[in-house]
N, C-alpha and C positions, 0 to 999 in steps of 0.2 A: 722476547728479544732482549742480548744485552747491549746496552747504548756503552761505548767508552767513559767513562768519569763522569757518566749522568746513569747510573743504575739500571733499571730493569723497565720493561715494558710490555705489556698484555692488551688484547682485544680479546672480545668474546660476544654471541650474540646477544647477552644480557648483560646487565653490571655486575650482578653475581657471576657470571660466570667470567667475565674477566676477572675480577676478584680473585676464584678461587685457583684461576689459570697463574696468576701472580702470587699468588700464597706459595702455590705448589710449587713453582720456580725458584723462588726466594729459598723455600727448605730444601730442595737440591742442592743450593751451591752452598748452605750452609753445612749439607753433608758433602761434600765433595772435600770444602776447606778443613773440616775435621778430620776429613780420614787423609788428606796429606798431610797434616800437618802430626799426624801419626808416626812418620819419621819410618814406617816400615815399608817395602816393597809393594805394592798391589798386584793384586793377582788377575788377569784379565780372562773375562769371560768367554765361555766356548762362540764360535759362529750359530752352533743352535738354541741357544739361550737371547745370544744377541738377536737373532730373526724373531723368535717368539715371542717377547716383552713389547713390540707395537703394537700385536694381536689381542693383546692382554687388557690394552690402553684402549678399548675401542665406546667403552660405556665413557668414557671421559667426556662425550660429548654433552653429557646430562649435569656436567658440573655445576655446582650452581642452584641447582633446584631447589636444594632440599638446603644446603649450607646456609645460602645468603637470608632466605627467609630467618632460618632458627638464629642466624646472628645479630639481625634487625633484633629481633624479641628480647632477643641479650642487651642490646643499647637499649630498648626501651625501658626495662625493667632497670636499668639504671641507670638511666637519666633522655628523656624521650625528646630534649630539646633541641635536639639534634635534627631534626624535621623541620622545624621554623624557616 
């Protein structure tokens, strides 16, 4: 969700997985503002491209699983104080 002049917002049915549901959001609109601000025309996608890409997003629901673990391990291995 984007909130007006309060940034972005995610649920998920774990904290990784809202996590990674926010991650993922955040680099869309980082790609969205780079490529307007490309300054060239965009070229819009066909209707069968557009219908296929939510078919494609269906494993998304597993987000989370495997990310949020290996990112703990990441904080932990550099600095685990973060748990306290």
């Amino acid at each position: 969700m984007l909130l007006r002049n309060h940034g972005t917002l995610s649920v998920g049915r774990t904290i990784g997985q809202a996590f990674i549901y926010a991650y993922m959001l955040e680099r869309a609109c980082e790609y969205q503002v780079a490529t307007l601000a490309g300054g060239t025309p965009l070229v819009e996608l066909s209707d069968d491209i557009k219908q296929r890409v939510p078919n494609q997003a269906t494993h998304f629901e597993f987000a989370g699983t495997m990310e949020w673990p290996a990112l703990l391990a990441l904080l932990d291995a550099e600095d685990s104080s973060f748990r306290l």
